[in-house]
N, C-alpha and C positions, 0 to 999 in steps of 0.2 A: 504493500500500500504506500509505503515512504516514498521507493521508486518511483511509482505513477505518478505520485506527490513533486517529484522533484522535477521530472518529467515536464506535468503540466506547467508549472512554473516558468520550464526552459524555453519552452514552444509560448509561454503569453512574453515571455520577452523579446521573442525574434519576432513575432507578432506585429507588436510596438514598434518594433524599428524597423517595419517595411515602409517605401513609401505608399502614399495617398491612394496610389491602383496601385494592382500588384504587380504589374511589368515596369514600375519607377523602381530607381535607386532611391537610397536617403545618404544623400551627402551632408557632412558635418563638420566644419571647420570651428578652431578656438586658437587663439593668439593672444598678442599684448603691444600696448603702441606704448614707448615710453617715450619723456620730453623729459627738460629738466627748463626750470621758468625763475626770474627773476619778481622780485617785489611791485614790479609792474607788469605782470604776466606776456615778459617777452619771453621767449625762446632763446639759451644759451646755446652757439655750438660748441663741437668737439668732443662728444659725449658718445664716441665710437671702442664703448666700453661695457665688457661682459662680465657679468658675475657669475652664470653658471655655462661654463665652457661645453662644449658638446664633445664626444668621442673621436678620436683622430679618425675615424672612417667614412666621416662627414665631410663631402665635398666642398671645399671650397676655390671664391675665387680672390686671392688677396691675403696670404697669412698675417700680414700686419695694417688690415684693414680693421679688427677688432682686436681691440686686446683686451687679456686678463687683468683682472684688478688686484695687481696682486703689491704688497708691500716695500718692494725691494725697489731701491733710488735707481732712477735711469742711468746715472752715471757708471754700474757696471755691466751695463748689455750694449751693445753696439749695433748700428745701424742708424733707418732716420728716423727723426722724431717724427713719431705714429700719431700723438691727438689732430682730429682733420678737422678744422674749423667748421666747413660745411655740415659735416651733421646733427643737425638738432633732431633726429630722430631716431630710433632705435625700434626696428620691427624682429620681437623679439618671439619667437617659436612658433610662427603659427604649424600646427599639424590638420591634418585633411585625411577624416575617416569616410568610410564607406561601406554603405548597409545597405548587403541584398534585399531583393526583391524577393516573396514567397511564393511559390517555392524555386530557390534558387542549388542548381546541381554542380553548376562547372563557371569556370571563369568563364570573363568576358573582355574581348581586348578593348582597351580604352585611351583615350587621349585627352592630358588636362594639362591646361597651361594659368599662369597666375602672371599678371605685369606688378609691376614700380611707378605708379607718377610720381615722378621726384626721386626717386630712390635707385641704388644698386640690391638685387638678392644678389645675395654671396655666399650663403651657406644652405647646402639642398641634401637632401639623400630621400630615394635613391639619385641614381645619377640624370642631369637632364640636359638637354641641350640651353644654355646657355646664352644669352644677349646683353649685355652692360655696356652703351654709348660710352663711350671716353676712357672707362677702365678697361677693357679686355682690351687687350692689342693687336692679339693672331690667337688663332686655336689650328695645334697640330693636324688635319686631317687622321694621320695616320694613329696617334698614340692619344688624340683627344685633352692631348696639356696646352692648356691655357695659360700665353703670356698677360702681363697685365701692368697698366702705370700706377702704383699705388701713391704714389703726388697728385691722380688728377682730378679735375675741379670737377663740383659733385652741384648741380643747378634743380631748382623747381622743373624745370619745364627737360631735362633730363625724361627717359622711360628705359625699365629693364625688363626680362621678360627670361621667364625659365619654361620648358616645354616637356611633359614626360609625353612619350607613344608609344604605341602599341604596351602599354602596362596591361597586364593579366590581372584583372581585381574578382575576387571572387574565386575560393579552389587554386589559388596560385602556390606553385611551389619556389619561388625564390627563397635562397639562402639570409636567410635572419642571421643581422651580425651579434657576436656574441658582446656583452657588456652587463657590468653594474653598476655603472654610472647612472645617477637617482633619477639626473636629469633628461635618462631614455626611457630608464626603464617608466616611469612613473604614467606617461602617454601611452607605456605597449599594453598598459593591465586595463584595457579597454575588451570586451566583445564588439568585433567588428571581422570586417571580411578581411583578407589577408590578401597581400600584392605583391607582382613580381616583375623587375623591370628587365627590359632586352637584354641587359646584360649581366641579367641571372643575379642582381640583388631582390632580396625580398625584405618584408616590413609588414607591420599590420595599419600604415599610415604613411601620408609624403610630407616630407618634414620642409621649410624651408625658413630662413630669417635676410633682416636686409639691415641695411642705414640709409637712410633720405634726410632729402634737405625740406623738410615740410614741417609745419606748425599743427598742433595738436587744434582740436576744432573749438577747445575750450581754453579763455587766456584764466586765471587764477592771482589777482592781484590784492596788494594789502592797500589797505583806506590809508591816506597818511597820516590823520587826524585819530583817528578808532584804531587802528591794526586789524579792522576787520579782515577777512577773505570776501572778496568781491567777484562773481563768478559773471562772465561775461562770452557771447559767439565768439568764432574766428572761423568766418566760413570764406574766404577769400577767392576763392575757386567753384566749389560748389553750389551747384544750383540745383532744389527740388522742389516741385510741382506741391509735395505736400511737407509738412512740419518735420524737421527730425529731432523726435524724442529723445534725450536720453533718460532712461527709466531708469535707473538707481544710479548714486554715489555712493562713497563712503570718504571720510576723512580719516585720515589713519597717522599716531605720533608712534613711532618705536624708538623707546630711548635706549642709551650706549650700551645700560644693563641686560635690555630685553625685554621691559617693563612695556606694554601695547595699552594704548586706550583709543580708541577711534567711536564717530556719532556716523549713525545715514542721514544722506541728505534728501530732499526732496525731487523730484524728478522734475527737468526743465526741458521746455522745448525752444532750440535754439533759434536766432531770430537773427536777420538780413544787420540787423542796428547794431556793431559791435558796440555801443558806450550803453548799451542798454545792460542794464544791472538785470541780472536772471535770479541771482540767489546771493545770499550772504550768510557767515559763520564765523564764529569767533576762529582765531588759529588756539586759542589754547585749550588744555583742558586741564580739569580739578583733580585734586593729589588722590582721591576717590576713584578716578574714575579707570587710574590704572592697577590692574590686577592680572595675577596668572591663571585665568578664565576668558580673560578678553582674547586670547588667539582663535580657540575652541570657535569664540561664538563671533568672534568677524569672518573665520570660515564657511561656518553654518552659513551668516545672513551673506555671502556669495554665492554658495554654492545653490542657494532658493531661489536668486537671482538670474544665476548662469542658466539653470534651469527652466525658470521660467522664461527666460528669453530661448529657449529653442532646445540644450543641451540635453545630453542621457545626464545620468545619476551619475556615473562612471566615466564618462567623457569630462562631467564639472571639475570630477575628485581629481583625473588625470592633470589638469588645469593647475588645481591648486597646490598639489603634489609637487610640480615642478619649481611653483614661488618660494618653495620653504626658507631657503637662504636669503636671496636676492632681496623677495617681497618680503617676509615674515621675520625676519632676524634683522635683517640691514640697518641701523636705524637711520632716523630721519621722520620727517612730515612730508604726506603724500597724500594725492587724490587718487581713488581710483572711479574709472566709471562705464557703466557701458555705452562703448562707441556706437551710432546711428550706422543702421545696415547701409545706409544709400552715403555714407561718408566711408566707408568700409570700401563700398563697390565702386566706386570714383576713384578713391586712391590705390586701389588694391583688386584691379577686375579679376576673376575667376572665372572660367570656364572648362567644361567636361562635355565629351561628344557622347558620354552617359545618359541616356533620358533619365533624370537625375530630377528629383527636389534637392534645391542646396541650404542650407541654413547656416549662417556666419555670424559665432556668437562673439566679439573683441572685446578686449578691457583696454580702457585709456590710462595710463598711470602718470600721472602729472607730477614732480618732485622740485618740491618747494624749497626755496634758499628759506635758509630761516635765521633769526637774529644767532646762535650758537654758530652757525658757521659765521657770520659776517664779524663776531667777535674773535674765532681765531684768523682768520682773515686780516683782520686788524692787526694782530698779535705779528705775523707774520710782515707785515707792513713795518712796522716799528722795529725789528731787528736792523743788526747793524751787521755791513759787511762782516766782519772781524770774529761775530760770535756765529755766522751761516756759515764762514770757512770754517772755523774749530767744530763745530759739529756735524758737518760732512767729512772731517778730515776722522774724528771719530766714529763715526760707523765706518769709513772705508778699512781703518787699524782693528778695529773689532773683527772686522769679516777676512782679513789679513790674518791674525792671529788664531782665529778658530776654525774658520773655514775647510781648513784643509786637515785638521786633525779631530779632539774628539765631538768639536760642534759642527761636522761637516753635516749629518743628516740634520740637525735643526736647520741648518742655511738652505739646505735645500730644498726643505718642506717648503722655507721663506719665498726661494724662488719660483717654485711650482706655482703658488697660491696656495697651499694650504693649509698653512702658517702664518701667525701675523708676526711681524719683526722681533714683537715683542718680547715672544717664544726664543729669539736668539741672543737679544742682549738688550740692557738699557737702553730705550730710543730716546736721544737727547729732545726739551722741551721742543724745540723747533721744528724740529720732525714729526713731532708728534701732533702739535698741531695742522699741519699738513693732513697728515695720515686722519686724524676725523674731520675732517671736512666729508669724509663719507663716499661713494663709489665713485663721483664723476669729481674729484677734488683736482685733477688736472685744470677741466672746463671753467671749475671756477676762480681758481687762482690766476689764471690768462686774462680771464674778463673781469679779473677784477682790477688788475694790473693795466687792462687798458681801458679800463674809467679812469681809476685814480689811479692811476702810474705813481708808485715811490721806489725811493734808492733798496731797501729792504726786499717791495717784490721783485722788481729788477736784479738783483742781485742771487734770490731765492729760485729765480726759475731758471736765471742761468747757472748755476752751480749744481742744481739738479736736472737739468738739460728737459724741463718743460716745456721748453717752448712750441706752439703750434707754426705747422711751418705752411706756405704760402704755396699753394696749389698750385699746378700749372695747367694751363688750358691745353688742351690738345683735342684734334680732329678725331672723330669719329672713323673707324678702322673697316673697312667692307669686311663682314669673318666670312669663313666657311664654315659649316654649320657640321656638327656634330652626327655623326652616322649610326 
């Protein structure tokens, strides 16, 4: 009886995830747009930075198009200095599931392609044919290696475009790469169909991420008079026929200890008027209101959300699975919220030769400068040459000294990222202040240097080799396309 029991249950949930008639697919994408914004809800660039790295089996185009956020001062890796002014955006995981039709026996070949307005994809698996204006420079016909300018200037009006064909979806046998890295596996513990690309990679999903030069659809500014949050459009481009909602927020603080307290906002629908005020909220919150319950339950009220906008149960949890670090521990103040499908499909089109229902559920994650960075900020301003040289000169004798004997595995963790410096030696005050400025602490010390320019940042981002360096234009390349 248990059997039957468990049975019926299997079959009401493949059920559920046919589409609409039973010869449609149910396609199901989930991703995340992040920004990082100023006190007047502009857009900083240079925030071409990952906190949860994907597995080396992950295509890419441009190894030091993203980097790791990892601890260790630029001055002992070599190369060019990676922060790229141009991106103020970060398209970070989206994955693309796929649910048969009932009753479904064998694959079926398919063809799905996803564009970039404004943006480079650069990280994909399986493998896909490939287009990036300006960065890709030749692709081998023969060996399918793609050259590429990582200097070059990255535009709104830029488009990139990755292409899977003939994928086998449904019944496919492609080779699943093996891993336990949190941040694959946590998207594979989905029920879904299973897919296999031409060249015999398999997956139970198409993964891909980008960086673009594009503005989140919501600016997040403080009052100067109140410190309110002032939640205002930014639809610059977009144009639709009807309203785009965004149906949930959340305001979210995680401080240095891991302490969360976050309120939901109300749902707004964005409006042609950017000076029109849409919503407001205090930035702070009461010594109450943080506790170690609040992760639990700002989970919960996403995953009600992801859901209700479109998601499986399992699809949401995949989702939130993968934030654990980045979103959930990082600290900082952050908006997060759901992005409007038709600002989704603008910047981001999809398409499947699948007779397909598609549903694309996105989180917008906006990260707030907040007075705590703008004070070590400050901190850093007011050094003086003479104490940033002694305390560069002490970590480089530190990591001289231990490095290579018995503090070599701690340096190393340091360099991997899995380590914070601190694990390896005293990080002198200056450093340290750096270091919590928090993931995109590059981004901000640049911009903040080039508002107020002082001897102190000048002198701190040259001695740590921060500096963003100055794109070069270059022509669009005819490729040959991927076989």
């Amino acid at each position: 009886m248990k059997a039957i029991s468990c049975l019926g249950v299997a079959l009401l949930l493949l059920s559920t995830r046919a589409g609409a008639e039973n010869n449609k697919w149910t396609v199901h994408e989930w991703g995340t747009f992040t920004s990082l914004q100023n006190e007047s809800g502009d857009a900083i660039g240079g925030i071409n930075t990952d906190d949860e790295p994907v597995p080396n089996f992950v295509h890419r185009i441009g190894y030091s198009l993203v980097l790791r956020n990892e601890q260790m001062p630029a001055f002992f890796s070599k190369g060019i200095v990676s922060c790229h002014p141009d991106v103020t955006m970060r398209l970070e995981t989206p994955v693309i599931y796929f649910h048969p039709p009932t009753p479904q026996t064998k694959a079926e070949a398919a063809t799905v392609s996803v564009k970039f307005r404004g943006g480079w994809l650069t990280e994909f698996f399986p493998n896909a044919d490939a287009d990036a204006p300006g960065l890709i420079t030749s692709i081998n016909p023969t060996n399918h290696q793609i050259s590429y300018n990582p200097s070059a200037a990255l535009h709104s009006s830029m488009e990139s475009k990755l292409e899977w064909d003939n994928l086998q979806i449904g019944g496919a046998s492609g080779k699943m790469p093996e891993t336990t890295d949190h941040v694959w596996t946590s998207p594979r513990a989905v029920q879904t169909a299973s897919i296999a690309a031409k060249n015999g990679e398999g997956e139970k999903f198409i993964f891909y991420r980008g960086i673009g030069h594009i503005d989140a659809p919501l600016k997040v500014s403080r009052d100067a008079s109140t410190g309110e949050l002032l939640f205002r459009s930014h639809l610059p481009e977009v144009h639709s026929a009807k309203p785009l909602v965004v149906r949930a927020m959340w305001l979210v603080e995680i401080q240095k200890g891991g302490a969360i307290a976050f309120r939901t906002l109300p749902s707004i629908s964005l409006d042609e008027n950017e000076r029109k005020i849409l919503a407001h909220t205090a930035p702070e919150f009461d010594y109450s209101d943080y506790n170690s319950g609040n992760l639990a339950k700002l989970r919960d009220s996403l995953e009600s959300a992801l859901v209700a906008d479109g998601l499986f149960k399992d699809e949401a949890e995949g989702l939130l699975n993968t934030w654990e670090a980045s979103y959930f521990k990082s600290p900082g103040l952050r908006v997060f919220f759901l992005v409007p499908r038709d600002w989704t499909d603008f910047y981001l089109p999809l398409q499947t030769s699948l007779n397909a229902d598609i549903n694309r559920v996105m989180v917008g994650r906006i990260e707030l400068v907040t007075p705590e960075q703008r004070k070590n900020l400050a901190k850093i301003s007011a050094l003086s040459p003479s104490q940033i040289q002694n305390d560069a000169q002490l970590i480089q004798k530190d990591f001289s000294s231990s490095a290579m004997g018995s503090g070599a595995q701690k340096w190393q963790q340091v360099a991997s990222g899995t380590q914070p410096l601190s694990s390896a030696m005293s990080v002198p005050s200056s450093y340290q202040a750096y270091l919590d400025l928090g993931r995109f602490r590059n981004a901000l010390i640049v911009d903040q240097a080039k508002c107020h320019p002082t001897v102190g940042l000048t002198n701190f981002i040259a001695t740590y080799r921060l500096q963003m360096f100055k794109p070069t234009e270059t022509l669009p390349t005819k490729l040959t396309q991927l076989n």
